[in-house]
C-alpha positions as CSV (number, residue, x, y, z in Angstrom):
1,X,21.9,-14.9,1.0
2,X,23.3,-18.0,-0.1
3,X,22.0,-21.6,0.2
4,X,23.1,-24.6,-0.6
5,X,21.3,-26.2,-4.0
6,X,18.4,-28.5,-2.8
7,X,15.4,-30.8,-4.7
8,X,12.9,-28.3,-6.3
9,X,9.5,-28.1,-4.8
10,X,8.2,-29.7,-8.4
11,X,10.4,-32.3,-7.6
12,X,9.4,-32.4,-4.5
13,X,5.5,-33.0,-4.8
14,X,6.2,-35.2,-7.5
15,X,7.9,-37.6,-4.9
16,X,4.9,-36.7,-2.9
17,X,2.0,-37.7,-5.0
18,X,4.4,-41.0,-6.2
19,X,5.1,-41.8,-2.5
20,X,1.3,-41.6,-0.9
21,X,-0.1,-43.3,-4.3
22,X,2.3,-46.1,-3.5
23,X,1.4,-46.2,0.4
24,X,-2.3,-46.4,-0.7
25,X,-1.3,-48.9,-2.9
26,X,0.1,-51.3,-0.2
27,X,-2.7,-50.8,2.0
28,X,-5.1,-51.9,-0.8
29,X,-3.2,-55.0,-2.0
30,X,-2.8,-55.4,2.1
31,X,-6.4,-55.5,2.9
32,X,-6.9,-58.0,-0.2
33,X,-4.2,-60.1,1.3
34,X,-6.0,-60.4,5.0
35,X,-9.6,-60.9,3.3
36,X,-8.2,-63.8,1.0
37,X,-6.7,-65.5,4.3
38,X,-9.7,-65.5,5.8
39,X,-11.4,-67.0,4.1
40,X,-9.1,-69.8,2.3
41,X,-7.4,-72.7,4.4
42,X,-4.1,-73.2,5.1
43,X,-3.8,-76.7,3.4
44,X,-7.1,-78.3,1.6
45,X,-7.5,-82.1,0.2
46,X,-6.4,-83.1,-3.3
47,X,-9.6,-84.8,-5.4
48,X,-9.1,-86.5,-8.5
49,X,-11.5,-85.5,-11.5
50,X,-14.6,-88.1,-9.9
51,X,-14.1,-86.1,-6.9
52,X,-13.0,-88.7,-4.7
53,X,-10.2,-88.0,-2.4
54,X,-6.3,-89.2,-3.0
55,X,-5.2,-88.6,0.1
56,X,-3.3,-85.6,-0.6
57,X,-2.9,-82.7,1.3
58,X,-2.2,-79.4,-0.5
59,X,-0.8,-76.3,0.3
60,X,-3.4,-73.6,-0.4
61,X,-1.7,-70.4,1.3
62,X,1.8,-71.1,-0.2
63,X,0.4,-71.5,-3.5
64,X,-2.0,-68.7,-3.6
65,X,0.8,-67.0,-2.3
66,X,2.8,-67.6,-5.0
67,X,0.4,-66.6,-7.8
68,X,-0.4,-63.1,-5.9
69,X,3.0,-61.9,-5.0
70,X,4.0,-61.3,-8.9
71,X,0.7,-59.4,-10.1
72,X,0.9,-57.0,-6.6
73,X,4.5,-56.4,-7.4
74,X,3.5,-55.5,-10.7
75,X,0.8,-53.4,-9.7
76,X,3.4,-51.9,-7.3
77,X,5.5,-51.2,-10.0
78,X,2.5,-49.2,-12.3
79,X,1.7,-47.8,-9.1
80,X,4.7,-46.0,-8.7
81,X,5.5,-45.0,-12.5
82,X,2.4,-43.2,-12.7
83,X,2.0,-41.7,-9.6
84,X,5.6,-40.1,-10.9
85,X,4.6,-39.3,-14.2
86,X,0.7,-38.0,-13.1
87,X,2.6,-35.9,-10.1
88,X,5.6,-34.5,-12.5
89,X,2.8,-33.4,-14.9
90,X,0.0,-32.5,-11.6
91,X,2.7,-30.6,-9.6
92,X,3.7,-28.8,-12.3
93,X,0.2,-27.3,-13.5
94,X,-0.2,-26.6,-9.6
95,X,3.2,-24.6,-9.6
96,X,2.6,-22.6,-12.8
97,X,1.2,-19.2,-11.3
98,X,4.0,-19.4,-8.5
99,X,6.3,-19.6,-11.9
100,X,4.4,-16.7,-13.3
101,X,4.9,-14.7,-9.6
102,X,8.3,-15.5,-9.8
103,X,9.1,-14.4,-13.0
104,X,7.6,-11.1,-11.9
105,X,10.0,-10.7,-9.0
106,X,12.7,-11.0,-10.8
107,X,11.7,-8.5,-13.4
108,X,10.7,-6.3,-10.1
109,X,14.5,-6.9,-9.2
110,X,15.7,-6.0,-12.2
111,X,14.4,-2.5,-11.9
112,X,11.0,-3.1,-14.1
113,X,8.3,-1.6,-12.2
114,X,5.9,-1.4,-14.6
115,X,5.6,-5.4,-15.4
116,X,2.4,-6.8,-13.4
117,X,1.3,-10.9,-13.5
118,X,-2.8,-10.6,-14.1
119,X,-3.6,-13.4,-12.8
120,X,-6.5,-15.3,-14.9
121,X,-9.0,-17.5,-13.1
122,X,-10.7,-18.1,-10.3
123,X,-9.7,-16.2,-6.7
124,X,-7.6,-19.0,-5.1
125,X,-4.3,-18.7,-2.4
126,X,-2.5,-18.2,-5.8
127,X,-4.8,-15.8,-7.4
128,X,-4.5,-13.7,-3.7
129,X,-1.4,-13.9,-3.5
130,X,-0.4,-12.1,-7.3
131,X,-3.3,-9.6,-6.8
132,X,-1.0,-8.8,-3.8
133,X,2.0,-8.8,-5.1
134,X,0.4,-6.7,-8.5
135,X,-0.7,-4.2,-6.2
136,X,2.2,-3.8,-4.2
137,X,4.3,-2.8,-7.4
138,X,1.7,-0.4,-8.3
139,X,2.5,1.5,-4.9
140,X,6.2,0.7,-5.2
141,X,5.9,2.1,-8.7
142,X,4.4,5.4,-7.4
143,X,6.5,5.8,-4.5
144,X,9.9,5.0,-6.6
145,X,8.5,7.9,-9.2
146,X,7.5,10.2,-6.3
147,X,10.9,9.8,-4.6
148,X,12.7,9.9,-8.2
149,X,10.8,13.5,-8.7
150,X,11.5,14.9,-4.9
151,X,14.9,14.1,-5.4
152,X,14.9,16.4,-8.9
153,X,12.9,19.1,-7.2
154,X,15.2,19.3,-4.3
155,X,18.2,18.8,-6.0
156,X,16.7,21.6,-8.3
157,X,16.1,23.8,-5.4
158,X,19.2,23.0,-3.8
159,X,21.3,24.2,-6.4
160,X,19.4,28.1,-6.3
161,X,20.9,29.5,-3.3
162,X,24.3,27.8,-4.0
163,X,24.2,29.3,-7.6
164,X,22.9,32.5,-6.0
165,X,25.7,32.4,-3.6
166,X,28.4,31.6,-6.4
167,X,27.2,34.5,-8.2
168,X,27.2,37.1,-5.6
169,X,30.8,35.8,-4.6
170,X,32.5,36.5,-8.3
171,X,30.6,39.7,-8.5
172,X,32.8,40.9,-5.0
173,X,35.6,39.5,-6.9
174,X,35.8,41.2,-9.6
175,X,34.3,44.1,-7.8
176,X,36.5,45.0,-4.9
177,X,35.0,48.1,-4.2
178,X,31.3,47.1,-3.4
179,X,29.6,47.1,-0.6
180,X,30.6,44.5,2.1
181,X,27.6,44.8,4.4
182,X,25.1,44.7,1.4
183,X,26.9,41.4,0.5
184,X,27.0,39.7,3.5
185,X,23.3,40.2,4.3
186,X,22.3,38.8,0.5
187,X,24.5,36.5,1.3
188,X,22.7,36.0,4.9
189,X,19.2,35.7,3.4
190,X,20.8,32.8,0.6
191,X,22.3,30.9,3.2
192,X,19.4,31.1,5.8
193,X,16.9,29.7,2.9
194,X,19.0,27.1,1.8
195,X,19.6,25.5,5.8
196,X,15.6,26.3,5.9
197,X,15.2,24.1,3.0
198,X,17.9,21.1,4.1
199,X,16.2,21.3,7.8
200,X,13.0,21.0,6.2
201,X,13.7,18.1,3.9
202,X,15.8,16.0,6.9
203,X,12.3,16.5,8.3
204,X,10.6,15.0,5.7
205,X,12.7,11.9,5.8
206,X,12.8,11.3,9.5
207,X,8.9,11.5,9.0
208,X,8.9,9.1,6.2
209,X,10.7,6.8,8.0
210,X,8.2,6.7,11.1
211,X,10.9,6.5,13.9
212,X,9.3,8.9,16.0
213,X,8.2,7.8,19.7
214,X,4.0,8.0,20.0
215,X,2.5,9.8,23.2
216,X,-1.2,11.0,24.2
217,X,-1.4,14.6,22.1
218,X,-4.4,17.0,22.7
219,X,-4.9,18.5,18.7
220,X,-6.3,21.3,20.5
221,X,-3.7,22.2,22.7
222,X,-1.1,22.1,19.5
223,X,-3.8,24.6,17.9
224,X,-3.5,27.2,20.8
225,X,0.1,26.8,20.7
226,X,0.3,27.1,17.0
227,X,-1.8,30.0,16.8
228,X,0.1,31.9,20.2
229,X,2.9,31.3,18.6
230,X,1.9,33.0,14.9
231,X,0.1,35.9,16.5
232,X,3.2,38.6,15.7
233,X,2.8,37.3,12.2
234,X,-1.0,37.3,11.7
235,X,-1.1,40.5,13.6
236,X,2.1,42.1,10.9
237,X,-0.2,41.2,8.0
238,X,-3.3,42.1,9.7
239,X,-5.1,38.2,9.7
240,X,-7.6,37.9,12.8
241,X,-6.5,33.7,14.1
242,X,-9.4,32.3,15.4
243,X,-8.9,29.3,17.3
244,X,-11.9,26.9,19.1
245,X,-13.3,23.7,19.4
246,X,-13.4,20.3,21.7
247,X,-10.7,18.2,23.2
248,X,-9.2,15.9,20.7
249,X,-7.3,13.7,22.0
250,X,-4.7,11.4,19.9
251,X,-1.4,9.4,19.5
252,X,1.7,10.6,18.0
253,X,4.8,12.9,18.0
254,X,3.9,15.9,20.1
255,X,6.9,18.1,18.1
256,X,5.6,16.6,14.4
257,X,1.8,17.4,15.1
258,X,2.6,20.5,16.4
259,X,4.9,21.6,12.8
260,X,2.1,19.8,11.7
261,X,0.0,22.6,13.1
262,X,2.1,25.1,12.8
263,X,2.4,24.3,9.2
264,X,-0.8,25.0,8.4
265,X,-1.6,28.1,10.3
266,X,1.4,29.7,9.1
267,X,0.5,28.8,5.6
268,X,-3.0,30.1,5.9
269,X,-1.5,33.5,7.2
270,X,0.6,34.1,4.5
271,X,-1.9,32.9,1.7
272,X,-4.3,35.2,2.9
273,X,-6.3,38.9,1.9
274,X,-3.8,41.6,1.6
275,X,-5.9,43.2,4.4
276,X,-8.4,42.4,7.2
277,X,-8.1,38.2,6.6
278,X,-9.1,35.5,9.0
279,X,-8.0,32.5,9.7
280,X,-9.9,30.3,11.8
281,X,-8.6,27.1,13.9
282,X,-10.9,24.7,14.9
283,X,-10.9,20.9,16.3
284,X,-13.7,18.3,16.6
285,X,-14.1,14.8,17.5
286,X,-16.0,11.5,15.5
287,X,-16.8,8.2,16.6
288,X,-13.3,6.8,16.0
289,X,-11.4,10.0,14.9
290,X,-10.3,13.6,16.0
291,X,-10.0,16.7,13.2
292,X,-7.9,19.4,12.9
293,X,-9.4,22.0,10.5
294,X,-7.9,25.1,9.3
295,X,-9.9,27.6,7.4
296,X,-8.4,31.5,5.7
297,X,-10.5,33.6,3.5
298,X,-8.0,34.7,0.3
299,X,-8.7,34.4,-3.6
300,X,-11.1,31.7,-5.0
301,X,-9.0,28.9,-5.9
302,X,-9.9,26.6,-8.7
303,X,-9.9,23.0,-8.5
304,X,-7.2,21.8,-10.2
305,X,-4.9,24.4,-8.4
306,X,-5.4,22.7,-5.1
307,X,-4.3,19.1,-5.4
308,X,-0.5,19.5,-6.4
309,X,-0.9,21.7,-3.3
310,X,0.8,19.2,-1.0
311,X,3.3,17.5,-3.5
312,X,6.7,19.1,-2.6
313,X,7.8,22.5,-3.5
314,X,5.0,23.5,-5.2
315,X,4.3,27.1,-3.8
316,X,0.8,28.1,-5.4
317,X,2.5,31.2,-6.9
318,X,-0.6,32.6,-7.9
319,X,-1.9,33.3,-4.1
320,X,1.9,33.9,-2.1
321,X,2.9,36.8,-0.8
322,X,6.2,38.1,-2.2
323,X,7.7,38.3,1.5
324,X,7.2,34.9,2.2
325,X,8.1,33.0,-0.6
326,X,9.1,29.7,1.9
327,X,10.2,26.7,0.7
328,X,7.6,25.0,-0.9
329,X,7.6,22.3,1.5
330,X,4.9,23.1,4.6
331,X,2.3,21.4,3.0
332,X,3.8,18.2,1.9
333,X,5.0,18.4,5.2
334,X,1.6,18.6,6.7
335,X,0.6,15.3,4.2
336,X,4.0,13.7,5.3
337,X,3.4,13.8,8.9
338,X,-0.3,13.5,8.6
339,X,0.1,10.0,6.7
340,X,2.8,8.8,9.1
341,X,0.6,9.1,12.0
342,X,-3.0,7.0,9.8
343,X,-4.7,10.1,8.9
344,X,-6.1,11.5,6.5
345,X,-5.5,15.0,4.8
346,X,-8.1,16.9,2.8
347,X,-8.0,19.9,0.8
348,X,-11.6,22.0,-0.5
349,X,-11.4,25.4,-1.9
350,X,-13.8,27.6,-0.5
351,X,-16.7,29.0,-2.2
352,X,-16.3,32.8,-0.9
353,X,-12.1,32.1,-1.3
354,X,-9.6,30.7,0.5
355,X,-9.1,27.3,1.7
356,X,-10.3,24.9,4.3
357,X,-8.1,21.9,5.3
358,X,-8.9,18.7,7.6
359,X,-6.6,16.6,9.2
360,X,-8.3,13.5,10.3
361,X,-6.3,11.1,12.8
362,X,-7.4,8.4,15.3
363,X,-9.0,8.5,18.3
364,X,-7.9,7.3,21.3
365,X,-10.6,7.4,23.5
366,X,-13.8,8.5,23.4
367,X,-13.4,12.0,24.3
368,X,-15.5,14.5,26.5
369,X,-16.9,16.9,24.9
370,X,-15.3,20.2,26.5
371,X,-15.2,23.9,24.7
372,X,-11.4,24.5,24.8
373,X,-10.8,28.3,25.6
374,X,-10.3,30.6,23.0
375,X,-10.3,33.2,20.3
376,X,-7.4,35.3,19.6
């Protein structure tokens, strides 16, 4: 935005400083004035040097006047030069940090996120005020380099199916005689993955970008759901869902807490035991929070295999099933929509395998304790 050039705020509290100085000044020399008055005449009789009388009147106010008119002018005049020079040289030690935070922003603006003020001294509004902005860039930093690596990764992933496509579609040309049928479906399965992928990542934005409308959700009616709806799955790889636990009540996006949900029950399915797994759903309620937990039995998991978990598309290849290789996207789905609504996600291996993760978001109200219904 433009403006129009104006006095800089230096400049401005040097004008300051001079102008109260000289304001205290008058008063001063003001209140001398009035004292001085009252206590000398107006006009007083001339003596000679025997101190006799001559009959003279003098004018005592007028010539007093006369002599204190020059030196208050003068001390006017010191007055204001160094309440300029003291509040050129004040004003600008005052202003140095805001110099300092200012040079900062525009090396921020310049694309330099790395470039942070420190601050020395005391805490002050100044000192605040760059420890704010110092931490601020640290986020931006790491959300810039998040976004800069989501956009390789999907970019990356993007490009797969379109290669795969590409290739499937010079193979028919330069063999007519193939199968049709066996081409379209490969060419099916490609095309469904890659609108899975898009549709997932447009959800990730919209997310991101909080626009969704908030309304009273019960986390364990989205459990129930979640798990009703998974049942063919769980019951095709033959995973017992589990699903119990109080009332917990919240605000939010009913459709994003419930792919929320989904989410993470369909992601404990398929990261399950080849044969006779469980998964269990349960929700619970804290003093000023509700939780969503989702447990699976599976292989033991390290440590350090379970946070890049929920960063996007990274799969956990060591524990997927073949036939459900997804889109590496339903956890950081799950941390997306999980941050965007003030919660909290958690992620603890298991010590007999598997995987057990919390969701914790606000409470609305102080729930009842009630045992919803259930175990499917």
């Amino acid at each position: 935005m433009d403006r129009a050039p104006g006095l800089s705020v230096r400049l401005k509290l040097t004008l300051s400083y001079a102008g109260f100085l000289m304001f205290a000044g008058i008063l001063l020399l003001a209140a001398v004035w009035v004292f001085l008055l009252r206590y000398v005449p107006n006009r007083a009789m001339l003596y000679d040097p025997d101190d006799r009388p001559t009959g003279g009147v003098f004018p005592v106010r007028s010539a007093l006047l006369l002599v204190f008119a020059p030196r208050a002018a003068a001390v006017l005049a010191f007055l204001l030069v160094f309440g300029l020079l003291g509040g050129w040289i004040l004003a600008g030690r005052m202003l140095a940090p805001l110099t300092r935070i200012t040079d900062a922003t525009r090396t921020a603006t310049s694309g330099s996120l790395s470039h942070r003020i420190r601050l020395p001294g005391r805490k002050d509004e100044f000192r605040e005020l760059a420890d704010a902005f110092d931490a601020m860039l640290t986020r931006l930093e790491a959300h810039v380099a998040e976004q800069r690596r989501f956009a390789a990764n999907a970019s990356h992933e993007l490009r797969t199916p379109l290669a795969i496509s590409k290739a499937l579609i010079d193979v028919a040309r330069t063999d007519p005689g193939q199968d049709t049928r066996e081409l379209l479906d490969r060419l099916h399965i490609v095309n469904t993955r890659a609108i899975d992928l898009t549709e997932a990542l447009l959800l990730v934005s919209r997310t991101e970008q909080r626009t969704f409308t908030r309304e009273p959700v019960d986390l364990s009616l989205m459990a129930e759901e979640a798990a009703e709806t998974l049942l063919p799955l769980a019951e095709k790889h033959g995973v017992t869902i589990e699903t119990h636990g109080d009332i917990a009540p919240t605000t939010g996006s009913q459709a994003l807490l419930l792919q929320l949900t989904t989410n993470l029950v369909h992601n404990a399915i398929v990261h399950n035991l080849p044969e006779q797994g469980t998964v269990r759903v349960t929700t619970g309620v804290r003093p000023t929070t509700v939780v969503l937990t989702v447990e699976n039995t599976g292989e033991h998991l390290t440590p350090e295999l379970v946070p890049p978990l929920t960063e996007p598309f990274q799969r956990g290849t060591e524990r997927i099933r073949t036939d459900h290789p997804g889109v590496g996207l339903g956890l950081a789905i799950v941390k997306t929509i999980t941050q965007a609504h003030d919660g909290t996600l958690t992620l603890t291996p298991r010590p007999e395998g598997g995987l057990r993760i919390d969701v914790e978001l606000p409470a609305t109200t102080p729930p009842k304790h009630q045992e919803s219904p259930g175990q499917k």
